[in-house]
N, C-alpha and C positions, 0 to 999 in steps of 0.2 A: 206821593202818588203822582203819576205822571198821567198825560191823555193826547192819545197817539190818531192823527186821522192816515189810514192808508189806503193807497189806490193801486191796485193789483190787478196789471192789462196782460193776458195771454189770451194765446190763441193758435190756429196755422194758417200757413196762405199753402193752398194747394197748386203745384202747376200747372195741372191742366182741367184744375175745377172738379169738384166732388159732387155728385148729382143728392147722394145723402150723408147724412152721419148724425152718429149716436155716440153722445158722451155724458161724463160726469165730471161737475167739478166739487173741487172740498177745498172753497179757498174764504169761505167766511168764518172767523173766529168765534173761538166759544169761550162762552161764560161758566170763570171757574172758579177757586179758591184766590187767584191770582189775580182777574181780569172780569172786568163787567162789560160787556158790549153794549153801548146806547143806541149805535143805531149799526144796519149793514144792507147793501141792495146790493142785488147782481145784475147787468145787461147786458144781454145775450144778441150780438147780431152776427146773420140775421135773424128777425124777429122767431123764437123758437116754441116749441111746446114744451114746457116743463111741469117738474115735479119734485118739491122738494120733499127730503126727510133725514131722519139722525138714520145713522149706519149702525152697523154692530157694536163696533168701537163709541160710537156717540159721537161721532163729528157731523157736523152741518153738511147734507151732500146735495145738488141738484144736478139730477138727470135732466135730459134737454134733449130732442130728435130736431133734425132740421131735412123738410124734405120738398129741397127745391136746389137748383142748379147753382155753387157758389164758390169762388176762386179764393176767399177770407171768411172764416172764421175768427171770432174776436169777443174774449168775455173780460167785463172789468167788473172786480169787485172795489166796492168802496166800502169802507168800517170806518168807524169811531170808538174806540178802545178806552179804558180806563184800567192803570196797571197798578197795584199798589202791594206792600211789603207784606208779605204774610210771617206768622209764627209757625213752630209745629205741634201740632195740636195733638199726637197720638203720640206714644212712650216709643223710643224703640223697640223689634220684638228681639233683634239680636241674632245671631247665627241659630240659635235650639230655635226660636221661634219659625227661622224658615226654613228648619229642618221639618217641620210640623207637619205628618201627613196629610191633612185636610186647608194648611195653606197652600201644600204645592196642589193641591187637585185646584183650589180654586183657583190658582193662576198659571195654572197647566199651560197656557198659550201664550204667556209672557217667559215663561220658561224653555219652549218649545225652540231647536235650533233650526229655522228655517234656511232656505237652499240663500237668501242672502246676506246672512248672517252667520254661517255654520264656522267656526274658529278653525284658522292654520293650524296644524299640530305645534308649530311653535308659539302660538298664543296659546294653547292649549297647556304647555310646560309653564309658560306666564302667571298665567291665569291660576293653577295650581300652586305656586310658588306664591303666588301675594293673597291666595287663600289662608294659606297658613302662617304668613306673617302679619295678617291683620287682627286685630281686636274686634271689629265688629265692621259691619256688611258698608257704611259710610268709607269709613279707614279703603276698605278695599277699591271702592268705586276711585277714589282720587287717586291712590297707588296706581290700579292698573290703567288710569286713562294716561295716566305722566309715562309710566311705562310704556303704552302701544305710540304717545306721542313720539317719544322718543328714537322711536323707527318710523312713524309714519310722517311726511310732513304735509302741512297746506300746500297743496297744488292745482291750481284748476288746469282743465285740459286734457289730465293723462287719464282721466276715467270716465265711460257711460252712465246714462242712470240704470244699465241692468249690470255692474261689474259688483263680481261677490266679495262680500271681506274677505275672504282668503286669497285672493286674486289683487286686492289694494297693501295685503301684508307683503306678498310676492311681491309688490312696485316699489313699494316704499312710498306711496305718495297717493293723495287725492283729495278729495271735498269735502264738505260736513258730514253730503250725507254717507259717502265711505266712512269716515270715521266713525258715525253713530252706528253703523253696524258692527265693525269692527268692535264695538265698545260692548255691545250687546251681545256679541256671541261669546266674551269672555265673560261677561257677569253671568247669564243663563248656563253659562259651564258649571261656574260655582255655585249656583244654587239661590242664585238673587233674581227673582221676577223683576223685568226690564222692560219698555214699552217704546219704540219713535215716536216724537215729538214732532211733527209738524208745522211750520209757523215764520215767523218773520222777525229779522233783526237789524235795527238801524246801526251806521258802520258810525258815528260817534256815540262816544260815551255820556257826552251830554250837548246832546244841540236845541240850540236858541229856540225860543219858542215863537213859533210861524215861521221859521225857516224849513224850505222843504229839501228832504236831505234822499237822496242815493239810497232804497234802503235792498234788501235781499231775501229771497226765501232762506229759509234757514233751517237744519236738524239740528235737535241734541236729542236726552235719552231722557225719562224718569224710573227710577227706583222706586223698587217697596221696601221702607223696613217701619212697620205699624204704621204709612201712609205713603203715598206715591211722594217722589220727596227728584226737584230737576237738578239735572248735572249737564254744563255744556263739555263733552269731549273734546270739541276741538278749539276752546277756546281753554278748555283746564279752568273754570269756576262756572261756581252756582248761578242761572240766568238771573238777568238784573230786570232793570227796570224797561230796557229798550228789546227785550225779548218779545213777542206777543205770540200765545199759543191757538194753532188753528184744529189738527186733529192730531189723534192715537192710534198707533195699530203696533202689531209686529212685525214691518218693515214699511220700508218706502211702499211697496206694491199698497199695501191698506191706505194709506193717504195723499198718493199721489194728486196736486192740483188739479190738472187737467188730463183727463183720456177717455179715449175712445175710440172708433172704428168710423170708417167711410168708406162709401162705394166709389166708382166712376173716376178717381184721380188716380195717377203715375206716381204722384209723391208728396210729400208734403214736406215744408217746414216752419218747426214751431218759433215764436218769440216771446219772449216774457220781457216786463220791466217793475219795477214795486216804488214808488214813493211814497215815502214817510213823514209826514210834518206834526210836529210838538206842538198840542195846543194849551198847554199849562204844566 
């Protein structure tokens, strides 16, 4: 078991100052099968009106209005995490099991191909083809993620956070969270309920404890086969210890960090940073 403290600063500085704005953020972790959260706070300046509550998906969200004249906005979250090794606790149900017409209704929205996930037609021939060379819905998820790696590579730079997976298969190149849709529109092709994963990952694999390290927002995906079961795409294995999960939805648009709207400014731009430090 490991236990992670992280500090998680975004925000915008406006040009020419935003008289209002209204956001939301979903950057505090939740307590799962995986992860216990001992403590987490948000601060919000300037000082704001808020409102917290779980979302549809069940992430931690707080809405927040700020209504006075101001050139930065700036929210830090800070957690204390506890990550530890889980088993699998449900049988696989198997390809017949998510053939099951009352599993697909109930995950009808992890199955659903939304506009940023909808598969290239050549992932779409992929995707097909490692359907039917797989034995069962796990077998498929590691086949087709090595598979779309294979064409796709890590790149930061060549993509926005609004560019669609079929638009990052077109490049050959992008980010996690490119990747995790890409990953996802090929499993909901097949018939595997698939979810974004939201959350944070430190870039060593094992660092010193009270060392504060560089860490990152971070996607991958979770599968259902008889329990939500995580795969990182673009790293090609099952998240470890230095993973931490924040929210769920079916794409980026469901758990976006920070967003929202403002009056009175010309433009903005955002900044983000994440430090991570091991505390055992």
């Amino acid at each position: 078991m490991s236990q992670y403290r992280i500090v998680h600063t975004t925000g915008y500085r406006y040009g020419t100052g935003a008289n209002d704005s209204f956001n939301e953020a979903r950057m505090t972790p939740l307590t799962s099968r995986r992860q216990l959260v001992l403590s987490s706070k948000l601060d919000i300046s300037p000082v704001a009106w808020t409102h917290s509550y779980r979302d549809y998906w069940g992430t931690s969200t707080v809405a927040f209005e700020i209504h006075e004249p101001h050139k930065d906005l700036r929210v830090v979250a800070t957690s204390t995490v506890d990550i530890h090794d889980v088993v699998r606790a449900a049988e696989p149900v198997g390809w017949e099991g998510l053939a099951d017409p009352r599993l697909r209704d109930r995950f009808v929205e992890f199955l659903s191909e939304t506009s940023y996930v909808k598969p290239h037609r050549d992932v779409v021939r992929i995707a097909d083809a490692v359907r039917k060379s797989s034995a069962n819905p796990g077998e498929a998820v590691q086949k087709l993620s090595h598979r779309l790696r294979e064409r796709v590579e890590y790149l930061p730079g060549v993509t926005q956070v609004h560019t669609l997976a079929a638009e990052v298969w077109v490049a050959g190149a992008g980010v996690c969270q490119d990747i995790a849709h890409l990953t996802l529109g090929a499993l909901r092709h097949i018939g595997i309920p698939a979810r974004y994963v939201s959350g944070y990952v430190v870039q060593s694999s094992d660092p010193a404890v009270g060392e504060v390290q560089i860490g990152e927002s971070h996607a991958w995906i979770q599968y259902f086969d008889g329990e939500w079961l995580g795969y990182d795409p673009t790293n090609e294995a099952v998240p470890s210890g230095t993973h931490v999960e924040v929210g769920f939805g079916r794409d980026y648009s469901d758990v976006a960090p920070l967003k929202g709207i403002y009056t009175g400014a010309s433009g903005s731009e955002m900044y983000v940073s994440v430090e991570m430090t091991r505390l055992t």
